[in-house]
Structure formats: C-alpha cells, structure tokens
N, C-alpha and C positions, 0 to 999 in steps of 0.2 A: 378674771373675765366674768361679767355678767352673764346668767344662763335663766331662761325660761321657760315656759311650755310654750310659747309662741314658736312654732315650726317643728317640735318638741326638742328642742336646743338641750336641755336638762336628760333627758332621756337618749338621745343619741351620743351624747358626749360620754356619759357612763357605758355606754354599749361600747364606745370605742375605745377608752382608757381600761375597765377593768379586762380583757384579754389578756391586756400586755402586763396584770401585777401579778408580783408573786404575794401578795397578802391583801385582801379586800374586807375592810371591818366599815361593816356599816349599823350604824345607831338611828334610830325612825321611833317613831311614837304610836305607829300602826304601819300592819303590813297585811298585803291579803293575797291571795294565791294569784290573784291574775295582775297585782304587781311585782311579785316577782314574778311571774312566767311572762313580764316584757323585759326582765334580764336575763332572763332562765340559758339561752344559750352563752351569752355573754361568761356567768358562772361558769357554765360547763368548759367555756375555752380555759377561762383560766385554771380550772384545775385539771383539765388533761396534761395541760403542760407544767404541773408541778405548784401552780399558788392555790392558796384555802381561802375559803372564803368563811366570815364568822358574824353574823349580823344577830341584833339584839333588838327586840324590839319593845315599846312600853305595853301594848294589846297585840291582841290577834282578833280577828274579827268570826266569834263565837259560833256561825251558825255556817260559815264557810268551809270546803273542802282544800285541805292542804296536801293531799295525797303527792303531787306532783313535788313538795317539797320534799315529805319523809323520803320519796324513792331516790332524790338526788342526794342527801344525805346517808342512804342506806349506797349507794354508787361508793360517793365518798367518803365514809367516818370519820379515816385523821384526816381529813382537809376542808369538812362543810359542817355548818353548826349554825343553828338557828334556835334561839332564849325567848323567854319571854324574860324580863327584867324582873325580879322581886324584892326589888327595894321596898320597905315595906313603908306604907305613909305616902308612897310618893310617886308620881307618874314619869319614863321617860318621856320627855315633850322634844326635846332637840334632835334635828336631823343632821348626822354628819355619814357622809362617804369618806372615808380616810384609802387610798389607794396606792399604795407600798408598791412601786418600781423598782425595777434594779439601780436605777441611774438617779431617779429621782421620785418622790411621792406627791400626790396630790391630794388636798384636802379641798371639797365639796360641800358647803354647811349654807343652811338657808331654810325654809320653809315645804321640802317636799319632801314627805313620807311613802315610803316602800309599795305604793298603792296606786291604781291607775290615774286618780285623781292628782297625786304625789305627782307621779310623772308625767300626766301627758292633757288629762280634762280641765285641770283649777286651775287657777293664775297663781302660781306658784314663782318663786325669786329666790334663785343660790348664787352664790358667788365661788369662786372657782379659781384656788390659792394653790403655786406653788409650797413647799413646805420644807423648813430648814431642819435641820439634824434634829437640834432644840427644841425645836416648838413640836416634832413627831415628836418627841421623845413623853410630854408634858400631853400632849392629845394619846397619843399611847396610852399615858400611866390615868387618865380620866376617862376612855375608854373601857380600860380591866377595871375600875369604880363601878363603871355603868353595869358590868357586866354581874353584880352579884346577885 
C-alpha cells in the first residue's frame, strides 16, 4: 500500500498498527521531540500492553528538547530505547518502521523520518509491505547492523 502525508495517510496508519505490535523497531535518519510525540501515545499503548519499542536514529536535532522521551524511556527501560547510530564514517539515511505482530509483521520503508516534516508537513512516499518470516528475518539481522 502506498502511504503519504496527503490526509497524513503515513502518520495515522503508524498510530494505528504499532498498538497492536509486540516489537516496533524503527530506523530514521532524524528524529525530533515533536515527531515522536505524534506517536508518543501510540508507543505508550504498545508497551503498556507488553511490546518495546527500539528506534535508532542517524541525528538528533542538537538544540531540541527531548525531555518527554528520556521520561517515556525512564517509564519503560526494558521495553523503550532510543540510539543515536555511531557507525563511524557514515550517516543512517534509511527510513524503515519494521512492526512485529503476533500474527503478522509489517514493514513501512520510504522517505519519512521520525520528524513532523517526516510525518505529516513534507511530501514524503512509503510503501507499506506485509512481511514474510524470511525477509523479517534478513531486515532484523540489518536492523541490529544499524544499531551499533
């Protein structure tokens, strides 16, 4: 399924799938406090009810307050985690939502980063992939890459 900020298609669709996962790993190239506090409840459902959530990002946007994350992270420790990437030499640039269901996962990859702009102001284009055993398995294992 094509998703975009037109209607904020990209941005309501993540508000309504991660709820329902027990694992939300998402990789952005920037993120800033008032993009995720347009998922920020979204998060919080899913980990009341038992999923973590683990996003990595390439920057952080230096002059911004994060406060509202460190305290959802201090909520949650073993279930919320938020990186900056330190691969050295190299910038995270790819945006993926990877969103671990019980029954089935969804993978979210396309051009919008963790950021109001990401989700709801830029003309931003994801595409929005059921996801077989396999190919989690393979975005999984280039996911924990991203993460060092």
């Amino acid at each position: 399924m094509l998703l975009t900020n037109e209607e904020q298609q990209t941005l309501m669709r993540l508000r309504e799938l991660i709820p329902q996962c027990i694992q939300v790993d998402i990789i952005a190239g920037f993120m800033s406090p008032q993009g995720f506090e347009l998922l920020a409840d979204a998060f919080r459902r899913c980990l009341a009810s038992g999923g973590s959530v683990d996003i990595t990002v390439g920057r952080l946007f230096e002059s911004e307050n994060y406060d509202d994350c460190r305290r959802m992270i201090a909520d949650w420790p073993e279930r919320m985690a938020i990186r900056v990437s330190d691969m050295p030499d190299r910038l995270v640039h790819g945006k993926v939502y990877l969103l671990r269901q019980r029954l089935q996962s969804t993978l979210i990859i396309g051009s919008s980063n963790l950021t109001v702009g990401g989700l709801q102001a830029n003309e931003e284009i994801n595409v929005e992939l059921p996801i077989a055993s396999l190919d989690l398995e393979r975005v999984g294992n280039y996911i924990d890459y991203l993460k060092r």
